[in-house]
N, C-alpha and C positions, 0 to 999 in steps of 0.2 A: 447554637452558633449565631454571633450577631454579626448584624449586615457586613460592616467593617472587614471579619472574616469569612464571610461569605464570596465578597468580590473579591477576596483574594484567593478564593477557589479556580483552577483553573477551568471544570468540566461545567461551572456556573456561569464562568464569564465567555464560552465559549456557547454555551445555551441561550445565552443572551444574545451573542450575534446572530445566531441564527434565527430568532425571533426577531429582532430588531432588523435584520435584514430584510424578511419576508415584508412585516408589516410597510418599511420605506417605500419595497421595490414596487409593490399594490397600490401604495397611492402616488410615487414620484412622478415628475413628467420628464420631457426630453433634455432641459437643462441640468435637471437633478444628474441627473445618469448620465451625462457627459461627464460630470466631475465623477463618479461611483465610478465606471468604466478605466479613466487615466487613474484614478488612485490603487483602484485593484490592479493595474496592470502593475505599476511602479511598487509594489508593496511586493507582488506575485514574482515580480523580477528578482526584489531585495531576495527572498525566502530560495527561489534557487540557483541565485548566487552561492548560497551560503550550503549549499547541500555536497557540493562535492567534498567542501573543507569538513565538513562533520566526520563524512565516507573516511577520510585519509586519517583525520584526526582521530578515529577512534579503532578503524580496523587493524593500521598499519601498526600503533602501539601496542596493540592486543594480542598480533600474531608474535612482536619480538618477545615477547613475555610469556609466549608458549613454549618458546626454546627449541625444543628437540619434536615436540609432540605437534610444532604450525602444520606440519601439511598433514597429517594425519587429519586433525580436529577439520582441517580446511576442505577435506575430503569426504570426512562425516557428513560434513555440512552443507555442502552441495547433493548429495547424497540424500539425505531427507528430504531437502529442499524438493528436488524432483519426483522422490517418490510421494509426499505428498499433493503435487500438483497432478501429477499421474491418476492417483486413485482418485481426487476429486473430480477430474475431467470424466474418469469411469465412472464412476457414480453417478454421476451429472445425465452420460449419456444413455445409462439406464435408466432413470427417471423420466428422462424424455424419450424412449419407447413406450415406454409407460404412461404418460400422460398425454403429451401431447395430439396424437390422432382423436383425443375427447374434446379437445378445444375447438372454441368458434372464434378465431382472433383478428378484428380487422384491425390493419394501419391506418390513420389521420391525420400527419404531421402538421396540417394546415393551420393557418388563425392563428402563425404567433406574432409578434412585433420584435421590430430586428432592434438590437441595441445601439446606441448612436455610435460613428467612428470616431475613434479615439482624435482627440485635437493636442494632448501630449501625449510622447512617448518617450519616455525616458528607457531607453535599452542598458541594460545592467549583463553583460555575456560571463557567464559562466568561466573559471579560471580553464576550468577543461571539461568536457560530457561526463555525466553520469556513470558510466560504465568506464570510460579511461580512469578517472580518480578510482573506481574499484578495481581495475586490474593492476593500476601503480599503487595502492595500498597495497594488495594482496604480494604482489612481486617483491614490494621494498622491504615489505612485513618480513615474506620467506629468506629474503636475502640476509637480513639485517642477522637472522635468526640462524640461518643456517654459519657466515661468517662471524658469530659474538660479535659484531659492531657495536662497540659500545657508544662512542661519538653519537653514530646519527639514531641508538637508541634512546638518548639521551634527550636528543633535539627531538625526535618525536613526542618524549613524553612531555615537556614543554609545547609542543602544539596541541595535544592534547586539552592541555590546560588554558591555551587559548582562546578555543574555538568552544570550550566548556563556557567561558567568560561569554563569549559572542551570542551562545543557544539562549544561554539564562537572560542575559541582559537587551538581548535584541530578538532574536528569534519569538519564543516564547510570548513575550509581551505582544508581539503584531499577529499574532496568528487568528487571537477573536476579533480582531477589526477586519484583516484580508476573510477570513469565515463570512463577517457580515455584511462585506462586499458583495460575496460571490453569491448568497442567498437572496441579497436585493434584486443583482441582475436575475439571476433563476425565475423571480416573482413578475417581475417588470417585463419579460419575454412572453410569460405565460406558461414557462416549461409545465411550474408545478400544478396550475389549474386546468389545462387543458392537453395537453402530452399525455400527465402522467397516466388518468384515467382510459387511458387507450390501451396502455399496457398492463394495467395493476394487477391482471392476473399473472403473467407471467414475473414479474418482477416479484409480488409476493411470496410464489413456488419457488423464484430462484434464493430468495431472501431465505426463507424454511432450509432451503437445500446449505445456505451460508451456517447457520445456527445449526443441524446436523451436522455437519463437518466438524467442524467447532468441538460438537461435545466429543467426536469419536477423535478426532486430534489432540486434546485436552485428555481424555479419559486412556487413549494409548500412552501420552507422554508419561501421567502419572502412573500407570502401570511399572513401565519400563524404568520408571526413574525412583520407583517406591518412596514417591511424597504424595501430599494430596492437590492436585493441580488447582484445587480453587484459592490457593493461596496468591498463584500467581493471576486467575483471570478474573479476581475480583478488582484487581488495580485497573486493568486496561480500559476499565470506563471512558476516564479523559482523550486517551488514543485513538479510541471507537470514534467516536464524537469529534474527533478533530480530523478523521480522516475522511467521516462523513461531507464535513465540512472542505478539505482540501483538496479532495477525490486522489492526494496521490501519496502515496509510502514514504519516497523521500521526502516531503514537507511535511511529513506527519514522526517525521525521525527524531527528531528531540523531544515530542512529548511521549513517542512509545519511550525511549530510554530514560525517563520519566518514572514512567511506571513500570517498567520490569525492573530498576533497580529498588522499586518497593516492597517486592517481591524474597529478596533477602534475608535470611538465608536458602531458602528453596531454589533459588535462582544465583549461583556461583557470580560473583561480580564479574571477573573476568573473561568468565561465558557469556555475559550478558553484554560488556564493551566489545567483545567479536563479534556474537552470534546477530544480536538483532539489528547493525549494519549491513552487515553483510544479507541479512535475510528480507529487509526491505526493498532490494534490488534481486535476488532470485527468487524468492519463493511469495510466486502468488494465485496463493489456493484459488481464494475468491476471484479472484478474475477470470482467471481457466474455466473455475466450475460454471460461471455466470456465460460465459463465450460459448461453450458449448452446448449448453441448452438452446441460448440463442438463437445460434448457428441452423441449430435442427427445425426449431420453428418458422424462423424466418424463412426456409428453405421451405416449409410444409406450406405456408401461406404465398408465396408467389411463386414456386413450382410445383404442388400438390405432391407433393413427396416429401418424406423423412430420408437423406441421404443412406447406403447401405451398411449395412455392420463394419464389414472389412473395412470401409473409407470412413467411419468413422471413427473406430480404434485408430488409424496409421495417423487420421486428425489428431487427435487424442497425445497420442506417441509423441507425435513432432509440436504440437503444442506446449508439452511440457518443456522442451529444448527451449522454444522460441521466449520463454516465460522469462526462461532462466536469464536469458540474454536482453529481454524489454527492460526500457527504464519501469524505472518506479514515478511516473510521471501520471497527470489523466490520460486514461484512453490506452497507456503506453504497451497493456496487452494488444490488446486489437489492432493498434496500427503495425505492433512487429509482425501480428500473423494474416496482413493482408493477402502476401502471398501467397497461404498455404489455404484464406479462404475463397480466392479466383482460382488459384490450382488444382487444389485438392478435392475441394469441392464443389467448383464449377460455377460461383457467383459470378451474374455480369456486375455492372455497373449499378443498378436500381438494388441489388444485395446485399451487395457491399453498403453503399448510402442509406439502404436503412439498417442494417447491421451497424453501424457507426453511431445513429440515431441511438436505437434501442439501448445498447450501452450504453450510453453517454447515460441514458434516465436514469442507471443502479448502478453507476463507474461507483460514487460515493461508500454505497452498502458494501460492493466487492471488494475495495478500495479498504474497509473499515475490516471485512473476512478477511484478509491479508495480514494486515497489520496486528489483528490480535491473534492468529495462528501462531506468529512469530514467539509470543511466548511459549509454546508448546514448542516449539521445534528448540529453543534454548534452554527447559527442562528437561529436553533428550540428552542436552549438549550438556545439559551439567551431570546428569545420569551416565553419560559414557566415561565423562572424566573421572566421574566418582568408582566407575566399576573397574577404569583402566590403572588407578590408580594416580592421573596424572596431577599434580601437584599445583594446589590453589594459586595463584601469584596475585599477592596481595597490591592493590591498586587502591590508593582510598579517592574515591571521585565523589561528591555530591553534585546532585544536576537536581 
């Protein structure tokens, strides 16, 4: 491969910012990084602007083209979603009975430098939240579908094809420049030299416990769906790496649909324009699994206790709900389930802010367990249509 096509790699140009970012933010000073600061915000604005249009653009056209079988498939789908946020969170919590009471883990949050306050802000607001544009896909999808609208299934399919134009020609292009923004600041704070090695053991365990999931989600779907599932998670390279880079699911949504449509024929096209929308916004393994380890440690080191079984199964339980209804945004697990960790499990104030903390260091890794899940749970999805017998509906889209 020569250079030429090399940078027009995307998981190379997005490697790049992330190196180039590190290296900047390590040497920049306070001017530097007032401009880094106002461009990543203005750039971070543009990308979720454009995430509810994706949401609509892709979900809404996908369900009228299931015809008879949208809420079924739509049911499936929420359905996996949970059950695999479920068993990650159990898993999770077993590992931390298991491990945890062996650790010695002190917190240090101290010695960072605060990044300059922004001197532009260019505000870019959202046509509507996260979650409205998925329940108005989902609704206009089932209507469309259940009444043969043909009209506004028409004009869907034409937005479709809009906001295809918008991912490829805008989206995509800025995602390694906003990447090598946010790695600058990461550097130029200190996160990554002095944070990280405070937690590295827990972050590492939780990262192992990411890549376990992974194979037994991957190795269930290809069971269930009798293909070989490495056909699908050898693409999601790029995906990994840019959600690393973005910490959050919906801006990491044009480059998964990227690469699960690489994945083809293994991966049903039409399963793939529903499923891995829709699945950026409910199903996220990695976060769940990552929160609940947390949860139990941070709970071990400032109140000398592992919470109890029953409170943390009913955690667990009502986690998986709260998951389903979090943006796909950073952090967007842990902030919907504040409540259930001052409630349910009794954090003051000092808990909560370092449970926020602690996150936020492996939002990225969770972040990236999430996103490539998603192709396992869209090889179930093409595996149930295949066993249900429900009928391919042919979409030619290249992204």
């Amino acid at each position: 491969m020569n250079m030429k096509n090399l940078w027009k790699s995307l998981p190379f140009r997005l490697l790049m910012g992330v190196v180039l970012g590190i290296l900047v933010g390590l040497a920049a000073n306070e001017p530097v990084m007032t401009v880094v600061v106002a461009v990543k915000y203005v750039l971070g604005q543009l990308i979720n602007f454009c995430v509810p249009l994706i949401i609509i653009g892709f979900i809404a056209p996908s369900i009228t083209k299931l015809g008879n079988n949208a809420s079924r498939m739509l049911g499936v789908a929420v359905v996996i979603a949970y059950a695999s946020s479920i068993l990650a969170a159990l898993g999770s919590m077993g590992a931390g009975y298991a491990i945890i009471p062996w650790l010695s883990i002190e917190s240090n949050p101290d010695g960072l430098k605060s990044l300059p306050e922004l001197v532009f802000q260019l505000d870019i607001p959202q046509i509507m939240p996260v979650m409205s544009a998925l329940v108005f896909s989902v609704l206009i999808g089932l209507a469309a579908a259940w009444t043969k609208a043909k009209t506004i299934t028409a004009v869907l399919d034409e937005f479709q094809k809009i906001v295809l134009s918008v991912v490829t020609k805008i989206v995509i292009p800025i995602l390694p420049v906003f990447i090598a923004f946010t790695f600058c600041g990461l550097a130029y704070e200190g996160t990554i030299t002095k944070q990280l090695p405070v937690f590295i053991k827990i972050v590492l365990i939780v990262m192992a416990g990411h890549y376990i999931w992974l194979a037994v989600l991957y190795g269930a779907a290809g069971v269930y769906a009798g293909e070989n599932p490495l056909k699908v998670l050898k693409n999601y390279g790029p995906a990994y790496l840019t959600a690393v880079g973005t910490m959050s699911s919906a801006a990491t949504l044009a480059v998964a649909l990227r690469c699960a449509k690489k994945s083809e024929p293994t991966l049903r096209e039409d399963m793939v324009d529903f499923g891995i929308p829709l699945f950026a916004n409910i199903h996220l393994c990695g976060s769940v699994l990552t929160e609940v380890f947390f949860v139990m440690t941070i709970s071990k080191v400032l109140y000398g206790t592992i919470p109890s079984l029953g409170t943390m199964v009913l955690f667990c339980l009502l986690l998986g709900i709260f998951a389903i209804g979090a943006p796909g945004v950073p952090g967007g697990t842990v902030m919907a389930s504040l409540g259930l960790i001052t409630g349910v499990l009794g954090f003051d104030a000092t808990g909560t802010a370092l449970m926020l903390t602690v996150f936020a260091l492996q939002d990225s890794f969770g972040t990236a367990c999430n996103v490539t899940g998603d192709g396992a749970l869209t090889l179930i999805l093409t595996g149930y249509a295949k066993k249900h017998h429900i009928d391919k509906q042919e979409i030619k889209v290249e992204l």
